[in-house]
N, C-alpha and C positions, 0 to 999 in steps of 0.2 A: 823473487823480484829480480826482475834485469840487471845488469850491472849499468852504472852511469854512465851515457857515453859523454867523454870532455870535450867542450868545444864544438859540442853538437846538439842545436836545440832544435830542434825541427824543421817542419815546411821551411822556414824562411833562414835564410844564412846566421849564424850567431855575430859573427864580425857587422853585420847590416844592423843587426839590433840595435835600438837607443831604451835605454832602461833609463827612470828616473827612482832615486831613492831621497825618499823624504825623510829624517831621523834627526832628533834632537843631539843623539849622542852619536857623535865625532868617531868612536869608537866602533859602534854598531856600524856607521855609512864605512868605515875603512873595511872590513868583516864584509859586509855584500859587496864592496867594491871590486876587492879580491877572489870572494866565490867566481863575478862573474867574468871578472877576467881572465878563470880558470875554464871557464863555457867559451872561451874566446870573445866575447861581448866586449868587445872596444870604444863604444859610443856610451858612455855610463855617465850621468849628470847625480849632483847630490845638490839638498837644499837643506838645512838646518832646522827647516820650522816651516808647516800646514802654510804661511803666508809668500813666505820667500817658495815654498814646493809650487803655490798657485801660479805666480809669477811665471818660473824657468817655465812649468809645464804648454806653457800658453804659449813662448817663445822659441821653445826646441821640440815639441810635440811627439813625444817618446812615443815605442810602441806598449811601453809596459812603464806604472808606478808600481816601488815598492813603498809601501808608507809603515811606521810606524802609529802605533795605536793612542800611549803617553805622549802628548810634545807640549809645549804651550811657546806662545800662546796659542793658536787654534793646531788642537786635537787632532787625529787620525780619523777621526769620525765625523767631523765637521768640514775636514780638509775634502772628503772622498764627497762629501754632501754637497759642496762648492766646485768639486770634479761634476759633478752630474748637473747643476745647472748652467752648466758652459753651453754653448752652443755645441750642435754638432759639428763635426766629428770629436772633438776635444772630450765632450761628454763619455762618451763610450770607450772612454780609452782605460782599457784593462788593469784594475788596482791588488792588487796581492797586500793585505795588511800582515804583516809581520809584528810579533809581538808576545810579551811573555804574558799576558791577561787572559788565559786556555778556560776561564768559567766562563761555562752558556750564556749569562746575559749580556759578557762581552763582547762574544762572538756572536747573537741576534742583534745586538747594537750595531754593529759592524754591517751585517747581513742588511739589515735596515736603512742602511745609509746608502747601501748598493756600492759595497766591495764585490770583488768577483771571484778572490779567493783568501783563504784564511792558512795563515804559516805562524804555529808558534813557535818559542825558543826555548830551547837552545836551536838554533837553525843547523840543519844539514846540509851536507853537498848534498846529498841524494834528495832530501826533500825539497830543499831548490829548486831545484832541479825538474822535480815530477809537477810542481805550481806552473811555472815557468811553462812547461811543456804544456799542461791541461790549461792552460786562459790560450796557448797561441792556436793549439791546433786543435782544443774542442772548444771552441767559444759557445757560449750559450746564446738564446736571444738575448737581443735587449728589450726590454719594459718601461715603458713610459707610461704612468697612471696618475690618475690625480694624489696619490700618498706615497707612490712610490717610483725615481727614477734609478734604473740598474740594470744587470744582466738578473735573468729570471733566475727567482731561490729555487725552483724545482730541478736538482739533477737527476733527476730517473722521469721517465716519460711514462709510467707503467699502465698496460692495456685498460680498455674501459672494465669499472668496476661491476662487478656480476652479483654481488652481495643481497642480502635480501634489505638492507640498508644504504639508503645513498647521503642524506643528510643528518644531521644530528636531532633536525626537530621531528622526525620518521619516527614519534612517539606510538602513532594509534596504529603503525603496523603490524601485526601481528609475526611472529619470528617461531618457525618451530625446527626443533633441532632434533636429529634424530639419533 
């Protein structure tokens, strides 16, 4: 793996960045405030709680939220659900959910709600860092469907499927293997 460079997040200046961290604990927002002051990120906003994050977010329109998953009253999941019925651009604006909750249905909950990427803790400089870099400079589409607003869950685009099976109801196919 590369080594991290400090102060250097990609295509776009680090000092130009506006990060928003949304976090219940005072503690955790001091901890990313610091990472990213170490990235050189000078523009860094914090909000205590999913209601007051909705607020600044609308008002200082960062390039990047960090949100925690825990928060009450409204949640990391409900917060990023209420990120996506904003109008655009506000909607599409890149959420990284950080959070110690690493089981699967937490992070499909998350996916679900249309986070764009997923950071658990104990957080790293280095894995900061790699988040950070893959939302700015490989963003994914965005999606807009009747159950689903977000960046698209498929990261791999993989060639068209050659299988002797394409759907799951492909019952009365017949399949010989040699």
């Amino acid at each position: 793996m590369e080594p991290v460079e400090y102060g250097s997040m990609g295509t776009k200046a680090s000092s130009s960045l506006g990060i928003l961290i949304v976090d219940d604990d005072k503690t955790m927002r001091a901890l990313l405030h610091s990472l990213l002051l170490t990235f050189g990120v000078k523009n860094v906003f914090e909000a205590p709680d999913g209601e007051r994050g909705l607020l600044l977010l609308q008002s200082v329109e960062p390039d990047l939220v960090l949100t925690d998953y825990s928060m009450k009253p409204v949640d990391g999941v409900e917060f990023v659900k209420r990120v996506r019925a904003l109008p655009s651009p506000l909607a599409r604006t890149p959420v990284i959910m950080v959070t110690g909750h690493a089981e699967r249905h937490y992070v499909e909950e998350a996916r679900d709600a249309g986070i764009t990427e997923f950071l658990c803790k104990p957080v790293t400089l280095r894995d900061l860092n790699a988040r950070i870099l893959e939302v700015l400079e490989h963003p994914r589409p965005f999606v807009q469907a009747p159950t689903f607003i977000g960046p698209d869950r498929r990261r791999h685009r993989p060639g068209p499927y050659n299988g002797p099976r394409r759907r799951k109801d492909d019952r009365d196919v017949e399949v010989e293997f040699r």
